[in-house]
Structure formats: C-alpha cells, structure tokens
N, C-alpha and C positions, 0 to 999 in steps of 0.2 A: 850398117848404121851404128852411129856413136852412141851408147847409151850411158856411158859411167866414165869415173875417171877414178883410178885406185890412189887411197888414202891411207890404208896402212896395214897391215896382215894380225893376224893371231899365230900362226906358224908357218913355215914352209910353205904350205900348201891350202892353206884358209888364210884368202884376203879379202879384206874391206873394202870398197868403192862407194862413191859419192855419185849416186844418178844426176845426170845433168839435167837443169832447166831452163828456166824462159829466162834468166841473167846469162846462161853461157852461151845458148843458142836459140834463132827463133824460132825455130820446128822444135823443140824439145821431145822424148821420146813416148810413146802413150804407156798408160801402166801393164799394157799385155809386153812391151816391149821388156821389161824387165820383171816379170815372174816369177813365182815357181818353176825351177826344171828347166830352164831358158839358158839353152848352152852359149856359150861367148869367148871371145876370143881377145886377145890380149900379144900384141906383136911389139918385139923386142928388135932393139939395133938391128942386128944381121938377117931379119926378116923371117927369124925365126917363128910360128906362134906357138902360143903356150894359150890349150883350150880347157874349158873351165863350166862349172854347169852352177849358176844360182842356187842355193839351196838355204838361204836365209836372208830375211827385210829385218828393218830398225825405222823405224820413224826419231824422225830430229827436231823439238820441237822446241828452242831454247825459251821461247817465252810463255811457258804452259807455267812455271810457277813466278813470274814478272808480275807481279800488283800492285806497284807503282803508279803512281801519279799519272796520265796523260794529257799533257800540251794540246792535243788535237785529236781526233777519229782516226779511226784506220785509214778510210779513204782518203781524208785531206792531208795525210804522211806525204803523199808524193811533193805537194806542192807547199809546204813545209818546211820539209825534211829531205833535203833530193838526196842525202846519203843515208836515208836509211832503206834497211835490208831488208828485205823477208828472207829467213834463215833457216826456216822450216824446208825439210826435204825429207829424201829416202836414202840408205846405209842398205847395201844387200851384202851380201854373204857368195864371196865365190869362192867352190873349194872348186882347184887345178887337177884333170884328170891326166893331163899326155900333151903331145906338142905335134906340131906339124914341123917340119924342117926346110927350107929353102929349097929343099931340090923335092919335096912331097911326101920324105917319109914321114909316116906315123907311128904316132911311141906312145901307147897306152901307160902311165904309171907316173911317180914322183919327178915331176922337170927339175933338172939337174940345176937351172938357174933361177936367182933369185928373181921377181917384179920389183924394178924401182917404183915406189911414188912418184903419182904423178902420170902413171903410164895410160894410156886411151883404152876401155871394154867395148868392145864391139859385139850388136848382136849378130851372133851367126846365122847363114842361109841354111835352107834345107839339103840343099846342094853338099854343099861343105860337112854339111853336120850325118850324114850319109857317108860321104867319104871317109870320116874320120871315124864312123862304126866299119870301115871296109876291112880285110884282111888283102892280102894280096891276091887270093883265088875269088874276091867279090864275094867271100863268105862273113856272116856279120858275126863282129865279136868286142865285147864288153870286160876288158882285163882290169878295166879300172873299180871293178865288184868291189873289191875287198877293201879298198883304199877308200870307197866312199862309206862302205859298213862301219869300218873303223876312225870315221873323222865326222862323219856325218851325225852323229849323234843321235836324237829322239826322231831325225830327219832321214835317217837313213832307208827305212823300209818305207814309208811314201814316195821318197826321190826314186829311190831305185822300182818302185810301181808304175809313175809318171812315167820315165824314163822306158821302160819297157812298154809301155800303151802308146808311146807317140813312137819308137822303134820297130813296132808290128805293125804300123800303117802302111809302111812302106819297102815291105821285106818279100823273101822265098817262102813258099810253104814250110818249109823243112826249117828254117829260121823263124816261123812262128810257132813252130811247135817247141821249137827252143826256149824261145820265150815266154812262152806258156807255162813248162815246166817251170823253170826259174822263177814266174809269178806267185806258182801254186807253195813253191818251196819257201819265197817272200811271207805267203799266207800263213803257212805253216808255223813259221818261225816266229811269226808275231802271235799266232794264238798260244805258243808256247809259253811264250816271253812274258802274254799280260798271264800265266797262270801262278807264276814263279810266287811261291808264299815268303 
C-alpha cells in the first residue's frame, strides 16, 4: 500500500516523505498506516528495495499564522475558489535500515544508494517485514541496532522498544529470549541515561 512520497532527506540515511491524501488518491492511507515504528519500503529503478522504519511526524500547517482577510468560509472555498488547496498534511521521518535486492538478498546497514525525490514509500506486509528480520538459517536478527541508536536520536530507545515488541509476536523461543535481553539492556541504558548529572 502507497503511503508517502519522499520530498527530501536530512542525510544519507534520514529522509523526509509527504503522506499522501484525498488530492492524490481516493483511498488515502489511515493514520495507523503511517505511525510510529511502521517499517516501509521504498523501490528503486533495478527493483532494488531500500527498507526503512518511520521514526518521526511533522505536521504541515501553512495557514496556522494566515490572518488575513477572508472573501468567503471555509466551506464555500470550493465553489469559489476551485483552486484553492488545503495544504495541511503529515511530513514523517524515514530513517533507511538495509535493502532487499532483486534476486532476495538482504543487507541489514547503510544502502549504498541514494532516494531520488519523488520516489513512492510503501507500507510493508508482515510477510516481507519477517523476511527482512530473517538470516539465512530462519534465525532473527537486527544488525541495524546501532545505526538506528546513532541516527535515531531522543527516538532511538522507544523505536528500538517498539520494534522489538512487534518482533517477539512472531518469533522462536530462543529469539524471544533474545529480545528480551536486548529489551532489558534498552531499559537499562535509559535509566542510566536519565541519571547523567
């Protein structure tokens, strides 16, 4: 499902998208569609993907400081004004964890290439999003840890909470105990963190 359409990056690997609405399509996507923690995907020319996990919103509201005169109501705009916009949306925050490759491999870490502008965010299935925690022995693994600690900011230890509570729904014993530990170490490190004087 289409949810976004990328608008511009902050680096590398943290870009910007424009959630679609009721001007680009008639279904437009509901607000669970593009959340917190809401992995997505992002496919390039050679059908490469480049997946990517939500980890920050923006509200767009260009007419919150407009105080200007008005000609007519909001409501009677349409019939009016049939060019005018509502320009009010949502701005999310995708930082890029790993890529999927045309023939299936998966590559946890910095993708090698750049997102044009303009490019389609798709949200991803459970399906897919399984696959791409898979190793090659069907054992679950998360190499993109550090990558999101280090880019993720004041987001990083909630993301990476999320992330681990919707990855033990669907996992081995032995892979929730994994992720348990790596919870308890999350906890850890945050109570450390708010101690710091």
């Amino acid at each position: 499902m289409k949810i976004a359409k990328i608008v511009s990056s902050n680096s590398h690997i943290d870009y910007i998208a424009r959630v679609i609405d009721a001007l680009d399509v008639a279904a437009p996507p509901s607000a669970e569609d593009f959340g917190f923690a809401q992995f997505v995907t992002i496919s390039l020319e050679d059908e490469t993907k480049i997946v990517g996990v939500i980890y920050d919103s923006m509200l767009v509201n260009p007419e919150y400081a407009n105080y200007g005169p008005r000609l007519s109501p909001k409501p009677e705009l349409k019939n009016f004004s049939p060019d005018y916009l509502n320009e009010q949306g949502f701005l999310i925050g995708i930082l890029l964890l790993g890529t999927i490759d045309n023939a299936g491999k998966i590559t946890h870490g910095v993708p090698r290439r750049a997102v044009p502008a303009g490019q389609d965010v798709f949200k991803i299935e459970a399906d897919e999003m399984k696959k791409f925690h898979s190793d090659a022995n069907d054992c679950l693994q998360i190499h993109y840890y550090s990558q999101v600690v280090a880019h993720a900011g004041l987001f990083a230890a909630p993301l990476l909470e999320t992330i681990i509570e919707e990855l033990s729904l669907d996992c081995s014993d032995s892979d929730k105990q994994r992720l348990g530990v790596l919870k308890q170490t999350l906890a850890w490190q945050r109570t450390l963190g708010g101690m710091r004087l």
